[in-house]
C-alpha positions as CSV (number, residue, x, y, z in Angstrom):
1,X,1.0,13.8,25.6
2,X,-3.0,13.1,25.6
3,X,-2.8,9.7,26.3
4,X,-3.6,9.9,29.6
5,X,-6.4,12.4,29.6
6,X,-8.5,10.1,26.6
7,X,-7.4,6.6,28.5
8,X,-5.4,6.2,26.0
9,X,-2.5,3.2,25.9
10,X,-0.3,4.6,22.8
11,X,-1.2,7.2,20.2
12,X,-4.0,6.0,17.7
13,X,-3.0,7.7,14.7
14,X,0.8,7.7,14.3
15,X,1.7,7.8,10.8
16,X,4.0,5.0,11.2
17,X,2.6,1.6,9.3
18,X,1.9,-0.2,12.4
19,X,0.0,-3.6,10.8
20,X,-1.3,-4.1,14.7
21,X,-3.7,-1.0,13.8
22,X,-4.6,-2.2,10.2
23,X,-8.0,-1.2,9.8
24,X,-10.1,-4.0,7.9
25,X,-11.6,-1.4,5.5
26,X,-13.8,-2.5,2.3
27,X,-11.4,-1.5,-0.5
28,X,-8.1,-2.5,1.5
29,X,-9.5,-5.7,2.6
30,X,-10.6,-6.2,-1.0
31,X,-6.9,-5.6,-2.1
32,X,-5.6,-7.8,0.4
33,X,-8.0,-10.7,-0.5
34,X,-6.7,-9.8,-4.6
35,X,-2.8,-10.0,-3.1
36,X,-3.3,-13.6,-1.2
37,X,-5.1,-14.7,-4.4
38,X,-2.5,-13.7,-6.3
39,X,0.1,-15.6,-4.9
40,X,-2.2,-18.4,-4.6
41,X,-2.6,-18.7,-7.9
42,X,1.3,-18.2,-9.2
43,X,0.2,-14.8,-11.4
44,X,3.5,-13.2,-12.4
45,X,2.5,-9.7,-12.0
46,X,0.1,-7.3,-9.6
47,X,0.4,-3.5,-9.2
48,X,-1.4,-1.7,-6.3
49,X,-1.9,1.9,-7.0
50,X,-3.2,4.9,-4.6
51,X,-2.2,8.1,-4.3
52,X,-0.3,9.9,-1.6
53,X,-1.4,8.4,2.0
54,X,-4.1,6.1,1.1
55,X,-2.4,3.1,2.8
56,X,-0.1,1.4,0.4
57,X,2.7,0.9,2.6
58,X,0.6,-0.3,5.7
59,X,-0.9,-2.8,2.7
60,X,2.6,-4.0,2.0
61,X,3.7,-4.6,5.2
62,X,0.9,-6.3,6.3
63,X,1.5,-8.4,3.0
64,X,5.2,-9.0,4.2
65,X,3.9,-10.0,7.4
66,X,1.7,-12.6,6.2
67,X,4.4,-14.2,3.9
68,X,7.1,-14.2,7.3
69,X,4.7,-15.3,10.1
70,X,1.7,-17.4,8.4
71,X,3.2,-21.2,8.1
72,X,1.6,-22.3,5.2
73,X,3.0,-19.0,3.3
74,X,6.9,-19.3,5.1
75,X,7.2,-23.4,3.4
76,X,5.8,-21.9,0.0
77,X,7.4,-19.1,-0.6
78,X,10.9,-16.9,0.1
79,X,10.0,-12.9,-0.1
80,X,12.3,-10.2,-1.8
81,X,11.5,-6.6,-0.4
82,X,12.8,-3.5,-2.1
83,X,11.7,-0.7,-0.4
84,X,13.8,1.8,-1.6
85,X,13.7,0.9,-5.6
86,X,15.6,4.1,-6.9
87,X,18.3,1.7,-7.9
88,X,20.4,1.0,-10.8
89,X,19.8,-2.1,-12.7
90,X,23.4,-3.5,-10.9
91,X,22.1,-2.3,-7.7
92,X,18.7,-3.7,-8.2
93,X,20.5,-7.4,-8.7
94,X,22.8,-6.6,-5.7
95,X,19.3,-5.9,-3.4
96,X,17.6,-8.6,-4.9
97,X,20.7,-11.4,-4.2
98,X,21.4,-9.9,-0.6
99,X,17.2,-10.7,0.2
100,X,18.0,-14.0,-1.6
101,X,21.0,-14.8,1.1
102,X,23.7,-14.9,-1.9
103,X,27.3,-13.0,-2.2
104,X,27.0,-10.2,-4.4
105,X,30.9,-9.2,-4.8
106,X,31.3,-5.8,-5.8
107,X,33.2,-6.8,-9.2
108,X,30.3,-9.2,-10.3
109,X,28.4,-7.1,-13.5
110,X,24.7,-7.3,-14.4
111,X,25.2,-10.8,-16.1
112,X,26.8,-12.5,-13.6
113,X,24.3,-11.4,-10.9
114,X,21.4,-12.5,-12.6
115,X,22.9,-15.7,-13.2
116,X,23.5,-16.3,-9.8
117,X,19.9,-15.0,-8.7
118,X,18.5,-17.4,-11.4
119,X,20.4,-20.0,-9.7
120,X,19.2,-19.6,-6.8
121,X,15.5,-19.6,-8.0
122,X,16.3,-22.5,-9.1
123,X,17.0,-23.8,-6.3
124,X,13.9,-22.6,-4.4
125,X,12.3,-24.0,-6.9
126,X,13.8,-27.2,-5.9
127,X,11.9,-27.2,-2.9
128,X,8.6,-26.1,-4.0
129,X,9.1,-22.2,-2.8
130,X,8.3,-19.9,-5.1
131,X,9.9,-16.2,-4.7
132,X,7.9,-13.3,-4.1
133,X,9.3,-9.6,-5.1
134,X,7.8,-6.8,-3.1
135,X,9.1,-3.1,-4.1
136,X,7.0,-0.2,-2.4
137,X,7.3,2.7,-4.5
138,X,7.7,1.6,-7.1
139,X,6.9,4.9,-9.4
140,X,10.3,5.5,-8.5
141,X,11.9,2.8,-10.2
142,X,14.6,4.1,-12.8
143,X,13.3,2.7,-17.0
144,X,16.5,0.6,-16.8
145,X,16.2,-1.2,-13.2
146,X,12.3,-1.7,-14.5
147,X,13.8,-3.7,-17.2
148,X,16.3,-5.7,-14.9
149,X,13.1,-6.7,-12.6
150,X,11.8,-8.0,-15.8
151,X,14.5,-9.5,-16.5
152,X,14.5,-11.8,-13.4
153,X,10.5,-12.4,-14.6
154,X,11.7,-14.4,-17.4
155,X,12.5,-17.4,-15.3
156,X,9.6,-20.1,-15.6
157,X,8.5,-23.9,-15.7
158,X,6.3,-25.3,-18.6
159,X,3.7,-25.2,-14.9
160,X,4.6,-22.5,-13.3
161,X,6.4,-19.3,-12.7
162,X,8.9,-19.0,-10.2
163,X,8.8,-15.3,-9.8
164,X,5.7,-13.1,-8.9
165,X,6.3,-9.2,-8.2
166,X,3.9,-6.9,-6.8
167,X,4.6,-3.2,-7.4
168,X,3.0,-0.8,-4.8
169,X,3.0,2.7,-6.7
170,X,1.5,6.0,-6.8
171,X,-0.3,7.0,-10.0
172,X,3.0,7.6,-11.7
173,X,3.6,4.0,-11.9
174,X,1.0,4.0,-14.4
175,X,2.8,6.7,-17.0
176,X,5.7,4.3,-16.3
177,X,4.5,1.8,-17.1
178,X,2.6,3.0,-20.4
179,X,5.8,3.8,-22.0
180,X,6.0,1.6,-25.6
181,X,8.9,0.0,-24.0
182,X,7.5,-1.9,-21.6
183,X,4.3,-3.3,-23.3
184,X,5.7,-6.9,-22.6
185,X,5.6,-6.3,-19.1
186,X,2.2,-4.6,-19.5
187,X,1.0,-8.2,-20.6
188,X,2.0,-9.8,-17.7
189,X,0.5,-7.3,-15.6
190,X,-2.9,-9.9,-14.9
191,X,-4.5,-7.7,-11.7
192,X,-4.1,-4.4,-10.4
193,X,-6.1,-2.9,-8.0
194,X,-6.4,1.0,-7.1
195,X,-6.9,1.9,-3.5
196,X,-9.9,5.0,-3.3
197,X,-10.3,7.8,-0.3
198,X,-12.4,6.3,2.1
199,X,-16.3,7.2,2.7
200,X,-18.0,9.3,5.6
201,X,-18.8,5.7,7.0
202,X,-15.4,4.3,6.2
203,X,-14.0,7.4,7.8
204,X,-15.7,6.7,11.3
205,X,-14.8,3.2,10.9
206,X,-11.5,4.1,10.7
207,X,-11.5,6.2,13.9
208,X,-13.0,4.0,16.2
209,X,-11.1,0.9,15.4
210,X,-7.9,3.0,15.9
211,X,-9.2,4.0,18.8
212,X,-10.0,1.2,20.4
213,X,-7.0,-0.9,19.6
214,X,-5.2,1.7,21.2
215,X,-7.4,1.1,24.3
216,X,-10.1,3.9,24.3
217,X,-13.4,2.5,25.7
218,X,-15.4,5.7,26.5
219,X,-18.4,7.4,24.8
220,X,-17.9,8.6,21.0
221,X,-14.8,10.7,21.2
222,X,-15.9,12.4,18.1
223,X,-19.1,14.4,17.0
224,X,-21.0,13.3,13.5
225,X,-20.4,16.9,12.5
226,X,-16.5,16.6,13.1
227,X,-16.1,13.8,11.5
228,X,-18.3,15.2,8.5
229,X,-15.6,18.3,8.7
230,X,-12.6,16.0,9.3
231,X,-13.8,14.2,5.9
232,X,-14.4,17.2,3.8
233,X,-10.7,18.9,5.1
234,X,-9.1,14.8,4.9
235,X,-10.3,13.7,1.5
236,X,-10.9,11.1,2.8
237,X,-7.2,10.1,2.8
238,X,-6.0,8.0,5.8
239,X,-2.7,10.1,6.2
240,X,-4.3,13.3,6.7
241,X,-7.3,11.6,8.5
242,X,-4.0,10.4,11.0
243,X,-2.7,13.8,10.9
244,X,-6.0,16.1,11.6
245,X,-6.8,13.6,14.6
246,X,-3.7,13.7,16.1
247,X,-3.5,17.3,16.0
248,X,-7.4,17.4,17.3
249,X,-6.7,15.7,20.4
250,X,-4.2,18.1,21.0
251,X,-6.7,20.6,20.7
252,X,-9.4,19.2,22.4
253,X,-6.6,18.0,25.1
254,X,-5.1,21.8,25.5
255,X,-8.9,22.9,26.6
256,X,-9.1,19.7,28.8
257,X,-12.3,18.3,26.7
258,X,-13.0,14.9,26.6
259,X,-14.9,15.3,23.2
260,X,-13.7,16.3,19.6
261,X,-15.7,18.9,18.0
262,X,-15.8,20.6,14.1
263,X,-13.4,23.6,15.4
264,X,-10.9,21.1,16.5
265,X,-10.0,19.7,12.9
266,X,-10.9,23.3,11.4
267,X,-7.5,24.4,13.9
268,X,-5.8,21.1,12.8
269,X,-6.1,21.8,9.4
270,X,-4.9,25.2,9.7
271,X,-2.0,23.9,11.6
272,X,-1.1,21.6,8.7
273,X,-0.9,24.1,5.9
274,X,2.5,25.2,5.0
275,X,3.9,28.6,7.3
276,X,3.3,31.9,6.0
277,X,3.7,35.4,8.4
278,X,0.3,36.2,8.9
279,X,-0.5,32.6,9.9
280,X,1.8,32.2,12.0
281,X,1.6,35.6,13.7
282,X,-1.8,34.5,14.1
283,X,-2.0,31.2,15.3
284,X,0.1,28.9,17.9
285,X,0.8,25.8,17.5
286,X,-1.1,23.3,18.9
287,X,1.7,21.2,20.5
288,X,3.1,24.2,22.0
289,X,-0.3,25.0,23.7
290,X,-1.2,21.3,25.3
291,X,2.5,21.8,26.6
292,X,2.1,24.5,28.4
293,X,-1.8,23.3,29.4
294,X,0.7,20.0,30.7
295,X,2.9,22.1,32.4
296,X,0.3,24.2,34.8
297,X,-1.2,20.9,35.1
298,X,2.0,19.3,36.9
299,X,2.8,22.4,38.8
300,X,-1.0,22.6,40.3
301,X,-0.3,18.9,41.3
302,X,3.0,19.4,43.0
303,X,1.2,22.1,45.3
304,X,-1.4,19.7,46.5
């Protein structure tokens, strides 16, 4: 909708995972850096944990995309991606095998999966590819499919493992995880990382690489002073930082300004809190207003 009027080529801050606008960041380049070294060095286990909308997923997929398109990584290793892990131990094997390219026919029990993903390990192994198991998510992992993932773990040369996993989780993963019945897989847990809000600094960063990637090449869109407010309101947390922006530019956009200012976010952030009657007898919503801005626009430009 505001493309246009910011020279704009596709929204900035979309909250879909797009790797294209992956913004090299201290602490998520320095958990990148820890996942590549990981595999690098055949570690069995990794967890990556940060709260709600701190960049997890967009971490993971960038990680999946490195282990598809980068050469080296395709000949050395065959990835396993669960992104949905709220599975049963049988459906856990079934998600794992299907990622592996094997049957999984619907009579075959626990046992005789895992023997047939173990086989197939094997096989990789064969070849000198290692597999990589990816769950996002992964707080949501049933007790029981947590043990099954171990499970497939156990598999291992007197040199090497064959298996890595790296569990991307929100703090939950954590109380998971400190139950007494998994302390064996707490030992093989050799690095974790945990990803932190971003900075003031990190913040603008942030905004002007997503800005320019999506083709903005103007003067600073946004005012020190909004982005101070849009930290304070955003935590610092790159999902909200997406979401207060977005709604900005509509504000900004339904006054025709070319320039973000404190109110702007201060209206955002009002927008993003849940309904209640007095708010929304108060306030309109800021989509509905740049529509309507949109709309006299068109109709002044059909009468020219």
């Amino acid at each position: 909708m505001y493309e246009a009027h910011f020279g704009l080529k596709q929204p900035p801050f979309s909250l879909s995972p797009d790797t294209a606008l992956f913004v090299r960041l201290d602490d998520h380049e320095a958990c990148y850096q820890l996942l590549t070294h990981v595999l690098e060095t055949g570690e069995g286990f990794l967890k990556v944990i940060g709260d709600v909308g701190t960049g997890k997923t967009i971490l993971c997929r960038r990680l999946l995309r490195f282990l598809s398109d980068d050469p080296v990584a395709r000949d050395r290793f065959h990835s396993v991606y669960i992104p949905n892990p709220m599975l049963s131990p049988v459906g856990l094997y079934r998600a794992v095998g299907q990622e592996l390219g094997l049957d999984t026919p619907l009579q075959a029990d626990n046992a005789a999966l895992l023997e047939r993903i173990n086989q197939k390990i094997l096989s990789l192994a064969q070849q000198q590819r290692g597999v990589v198991i990816v769950v996002d998510e992964a707080q949501s992992l049933p007790p029981a499919t947590l043990e099954a993932l171990r499970l497939i773990t156990n598999l291992e040369t007197e040199q090497q493992k064959l298996v890595q996993v790296i569990l991307f989780g929100q703090p939950e993963l954590d109380e998971l995880l400190d139950q007494n019945r998994f302390r064996q897989l707490r030992q093989r847990i050799t690095f974790a990382h945990y990803l932190k809000p971003l900075s003031r600094i990190a913040v603008r960063q942030y905004l002007d690489f997503r800005l320019t990637q999506s083709g903005y090449n103007g003067p600073a869109l946004i005012s020190d002073r909004a982005i101070k407010r849009l930290h304070r309101l955003s935590g610092g947390v790159p999902r909200m930082i997406n979401v207060l922006t977005h709604k900005a530019l509509l504000s900004a956009y339904a006054e025709q300004r070319r320039r973000l200012n404190p109110t702007d976010f201060d209206r955002a952030w009002r927008d993003s809190k849940p309904d209640t009657p007095a708010r929304s007898a108060r306030l309109a919503p800021l989509a509905a207003t740049a529509a309507l801005i949109l709309l006299i626009l068109v109709s002044a430009w059909s009468l020219l």
